[in-house]
DRENFI-303765 format. One line per field, with one value per residue (C-alpha): residue number from 1; x, y, z; residue in one letter. Coordinates in nm, 3 decimals. Example, Ala and Ser with C-alpha at 12.3 -4.5 7.8 and 13.67 -1.06 7.14 Angstrom:
BEGIN
num <- c(1,2)
east <- c(1.230,1.367)
north <- c(-0.450,-0.106)
up <- c(0.780,0.714)
residuo <- c(a,s)
! end
This chain:
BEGIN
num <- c(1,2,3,4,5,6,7,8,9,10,11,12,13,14,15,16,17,18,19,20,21,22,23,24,25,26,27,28,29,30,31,32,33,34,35,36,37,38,39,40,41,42,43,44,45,46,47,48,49,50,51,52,53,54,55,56,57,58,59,60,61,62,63,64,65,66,67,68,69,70,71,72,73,74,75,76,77,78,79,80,81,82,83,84,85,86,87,88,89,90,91,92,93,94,95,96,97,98,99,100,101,102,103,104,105,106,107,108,109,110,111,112,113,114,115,116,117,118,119,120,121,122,123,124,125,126,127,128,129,130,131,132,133,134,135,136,137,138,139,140,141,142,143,144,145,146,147,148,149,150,151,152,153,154,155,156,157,158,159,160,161,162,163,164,165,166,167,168,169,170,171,172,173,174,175,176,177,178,179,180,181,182,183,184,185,186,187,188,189,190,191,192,193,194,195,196,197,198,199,200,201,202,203,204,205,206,207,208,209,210,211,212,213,214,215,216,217,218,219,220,221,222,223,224,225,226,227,228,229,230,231,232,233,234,235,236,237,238,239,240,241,242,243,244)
east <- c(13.959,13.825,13.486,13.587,13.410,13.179,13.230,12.892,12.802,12.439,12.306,12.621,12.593,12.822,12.877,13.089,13.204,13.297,13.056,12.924,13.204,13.498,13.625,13.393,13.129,13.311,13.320,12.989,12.840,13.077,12.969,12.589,12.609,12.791,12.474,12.545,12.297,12.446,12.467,12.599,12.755,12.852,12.795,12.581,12.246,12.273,12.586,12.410,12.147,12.390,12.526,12.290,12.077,11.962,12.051,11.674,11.724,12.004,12.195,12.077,12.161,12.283,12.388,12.625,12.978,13.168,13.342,13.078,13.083,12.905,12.871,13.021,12.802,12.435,12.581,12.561,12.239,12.137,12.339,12.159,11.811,11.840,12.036,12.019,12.416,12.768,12.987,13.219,13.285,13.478,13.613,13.684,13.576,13.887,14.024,14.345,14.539,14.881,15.101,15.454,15.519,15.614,15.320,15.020,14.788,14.746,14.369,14.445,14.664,14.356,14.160,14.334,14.364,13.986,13.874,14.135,14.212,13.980,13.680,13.753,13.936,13.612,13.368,13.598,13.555,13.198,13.158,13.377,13.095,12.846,13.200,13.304,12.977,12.954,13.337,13.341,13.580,13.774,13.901,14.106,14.153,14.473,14.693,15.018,15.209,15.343,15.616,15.652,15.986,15.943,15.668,15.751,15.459,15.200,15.385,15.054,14.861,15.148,15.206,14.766,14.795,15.122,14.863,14.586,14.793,14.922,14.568,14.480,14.788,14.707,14.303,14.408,14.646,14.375,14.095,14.278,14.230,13.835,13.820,13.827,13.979,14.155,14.264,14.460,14.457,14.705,14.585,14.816,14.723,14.282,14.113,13.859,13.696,13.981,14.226,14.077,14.112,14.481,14.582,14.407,14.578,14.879,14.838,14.916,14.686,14.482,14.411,14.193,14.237,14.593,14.473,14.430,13.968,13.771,13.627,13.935,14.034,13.654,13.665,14.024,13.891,13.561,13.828,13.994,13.680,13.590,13.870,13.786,13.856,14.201,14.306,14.377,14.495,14.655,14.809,14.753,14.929,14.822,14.971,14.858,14.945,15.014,15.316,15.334)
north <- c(15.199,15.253,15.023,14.742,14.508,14.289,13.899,13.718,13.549,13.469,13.157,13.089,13.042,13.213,13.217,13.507,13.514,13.857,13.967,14.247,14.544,14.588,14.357,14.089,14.320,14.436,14.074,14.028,14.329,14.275,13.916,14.032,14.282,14.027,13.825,13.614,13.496,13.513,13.394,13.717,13.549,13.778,13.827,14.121,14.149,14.534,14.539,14.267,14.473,14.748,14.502,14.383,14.656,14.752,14.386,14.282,13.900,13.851,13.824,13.625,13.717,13.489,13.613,13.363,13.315,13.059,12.947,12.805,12.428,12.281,12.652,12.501,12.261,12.458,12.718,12.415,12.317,12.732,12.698,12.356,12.543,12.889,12.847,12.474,12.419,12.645,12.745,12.999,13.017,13.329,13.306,13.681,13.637,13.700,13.834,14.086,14.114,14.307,14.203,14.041,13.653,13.744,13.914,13.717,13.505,13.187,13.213,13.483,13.299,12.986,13.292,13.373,13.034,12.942,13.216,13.262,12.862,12.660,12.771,12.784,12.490,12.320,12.549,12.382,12.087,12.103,12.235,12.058,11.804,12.063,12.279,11.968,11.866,12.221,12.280,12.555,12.776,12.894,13.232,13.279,13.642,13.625,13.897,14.041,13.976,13.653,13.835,14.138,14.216,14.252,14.109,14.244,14.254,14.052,13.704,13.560,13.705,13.596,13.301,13.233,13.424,13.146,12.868,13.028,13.024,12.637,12.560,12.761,12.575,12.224,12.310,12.344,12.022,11.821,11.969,12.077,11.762,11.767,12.095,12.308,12.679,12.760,13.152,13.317,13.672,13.881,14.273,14.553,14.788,14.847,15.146,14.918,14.968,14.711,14.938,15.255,15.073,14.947,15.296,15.424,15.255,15.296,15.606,15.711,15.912,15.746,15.848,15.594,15.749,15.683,15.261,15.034,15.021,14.725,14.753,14.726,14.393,14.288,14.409,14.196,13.878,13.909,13.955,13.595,13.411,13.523,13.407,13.090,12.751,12.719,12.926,12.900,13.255,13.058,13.400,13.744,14.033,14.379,14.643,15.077,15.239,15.556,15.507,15.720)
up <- c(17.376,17.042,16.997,16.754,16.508,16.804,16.731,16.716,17.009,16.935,17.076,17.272,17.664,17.895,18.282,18.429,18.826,18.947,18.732,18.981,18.898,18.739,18.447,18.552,18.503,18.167,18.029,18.138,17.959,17.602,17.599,17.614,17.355,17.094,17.142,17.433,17.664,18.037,18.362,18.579,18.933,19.232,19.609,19.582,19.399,19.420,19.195,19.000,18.893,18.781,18.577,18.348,18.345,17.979,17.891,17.880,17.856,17.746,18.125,18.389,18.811,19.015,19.390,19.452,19.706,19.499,19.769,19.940,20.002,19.667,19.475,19.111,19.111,19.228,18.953,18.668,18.816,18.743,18.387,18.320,18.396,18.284,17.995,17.888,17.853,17.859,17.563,17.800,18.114,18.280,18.593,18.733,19.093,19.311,19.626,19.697,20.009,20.062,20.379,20.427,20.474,20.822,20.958,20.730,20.928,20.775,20.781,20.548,20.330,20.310,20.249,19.888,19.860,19.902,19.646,19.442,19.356,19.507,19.401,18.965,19.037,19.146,18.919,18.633,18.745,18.789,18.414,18.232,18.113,17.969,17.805,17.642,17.491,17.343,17.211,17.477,17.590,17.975,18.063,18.316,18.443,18.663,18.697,18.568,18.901,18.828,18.623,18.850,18.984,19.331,19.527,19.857,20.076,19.813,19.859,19.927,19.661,19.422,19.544,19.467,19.121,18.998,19.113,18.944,18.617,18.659,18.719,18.357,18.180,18.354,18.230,17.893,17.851,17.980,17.726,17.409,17.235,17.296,17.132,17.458,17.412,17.697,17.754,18.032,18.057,18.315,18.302,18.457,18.661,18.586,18.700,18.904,19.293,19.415,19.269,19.416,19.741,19.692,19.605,19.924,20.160,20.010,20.037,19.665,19.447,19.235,18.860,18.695,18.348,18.343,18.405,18.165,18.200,18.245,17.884,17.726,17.854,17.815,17.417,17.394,17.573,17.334,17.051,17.136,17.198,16.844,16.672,16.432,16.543,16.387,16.638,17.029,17.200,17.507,17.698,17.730,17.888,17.905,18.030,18.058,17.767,17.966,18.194,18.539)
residuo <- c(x,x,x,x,x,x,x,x,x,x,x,x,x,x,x,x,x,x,x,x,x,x,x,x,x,x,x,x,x,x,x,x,x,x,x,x,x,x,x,x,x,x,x,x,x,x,x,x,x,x,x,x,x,x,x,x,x,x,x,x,x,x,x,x,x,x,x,x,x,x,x,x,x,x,x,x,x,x,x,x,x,x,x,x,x,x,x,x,x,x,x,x,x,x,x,x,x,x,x,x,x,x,x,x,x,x,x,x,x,x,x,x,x,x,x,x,x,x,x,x,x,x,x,x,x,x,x,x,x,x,x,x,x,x,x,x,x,x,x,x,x,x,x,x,x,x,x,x,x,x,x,x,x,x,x,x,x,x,x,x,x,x,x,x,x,x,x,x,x,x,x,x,x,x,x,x,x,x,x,x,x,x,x,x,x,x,x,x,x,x,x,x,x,x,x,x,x,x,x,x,x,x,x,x,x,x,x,x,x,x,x,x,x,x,x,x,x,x,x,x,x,x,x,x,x,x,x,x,x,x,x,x,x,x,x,x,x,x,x,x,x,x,x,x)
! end
């Protein structure tokens, strides 16, 4: 994707999850470059530091499982000290797994569940406050299955991705009239490690150039959050331009 006009983040606050690889780490990087200061959230420092290196200070590492018992709010207490307050807040931290209704543990299915909902359900909840004093804004990063024609074998993936979108829309009723923006963004098919894997065990080849890349839905989200006030992008899809 052709490098377009950066919006101006400078001064504003940002916390990304997933921020260790692939869009999350995308987001994390467009945000710092259009002036942001932020707070870079993942389970592994070693993909941290890939990260935000050449950042200097403008990103911040936290290793960090959000679905730990009490992780939103010990992240606040890091946004509250590190970076005195939140203007966005990205949630890109989530978990894939393929398998039919039939033969899916249900530890599995709590699994999505616990990652995929539960934990930016209560990271919302535990930064709402500090987004509402600042006129912030919410990205959601869900995915484009929730329209897909068949979901044989990813029921319970789907069925996580549909609550992770009601969660987005239910978000943004609740904050729109305290001058909360909220955005939900469902990418196609991104050339990113979790697809590598996906394609792997399918056992199909994989040719990340054909993919839509992490930058380009970073450089769109960075797009919307720049847009002036009057405005509220509520839902994005994006799709690879090449087709197979």
């Amino acid at each position: 994707m052709e490098a377009a006009v950066r919006p101006d983040f400078a001064g504003r606050r940002a916390l990304v999850t997933g921020a260790g690889r692939g869009i999350g780490r995308a987001i994390a990087r467009e945000l710092a470059h259009c002036g942001a200061t932020v707070l870079c959230v993942a389970r592994t420092q070693s993909e941290l530091d890939e990260t935000v290196s050449g950042l200097g200070d403008r990103a911040i590492t936290v290793s960090c499982d959000i679905s730990d018992h009490g992780a939103g709010d010990r992240l606040m207490d890091d946004v509250a000290r590190d970076l005195e307050g939140l203007d966005i807040l990205v949630h890109c931290a989530g978990i894939f797994a393929s398998g039919s209704i039939e033969q899916t543990p249900l530890s599995e299915l709590d699994r999505l569940y616990t990652v995929n909902v539960r934990s930016p359900f209560a990271l919302t909840k535990a930064a709402l406050p500090m987004l509402v004093r600042a006129r912030g804004q919410i990205v959601f990063m869900g995915s484009s299955i929730i329209r897909a024609a068949n979901l044989s074998g990813r029921g319970g993936y789907a069925a996580m991705q549909a609550a992770f979108k009601a969660l987005a829309d239910a978000t943004r009723d609740e904050v729109n009239d305290r001058d909360v923006r909220v955005l939900t963004v469902m990418p196609g098919t991104t050339a990113t490690p979790r697809q590598a894997n996906i394609f792997a065990e399918a056992g199909r080849e994989y040719r990340p150039e054909r993919l839509l890349q992490p930058d380009d839905v970073a450089q769109m989200v960075c797009a919307a959050l720049g847009l002036p006030r009057t405005a509220e992008v509520t839902d994005i899809y994006v799709r690879p331009m090449l087709k197979s």
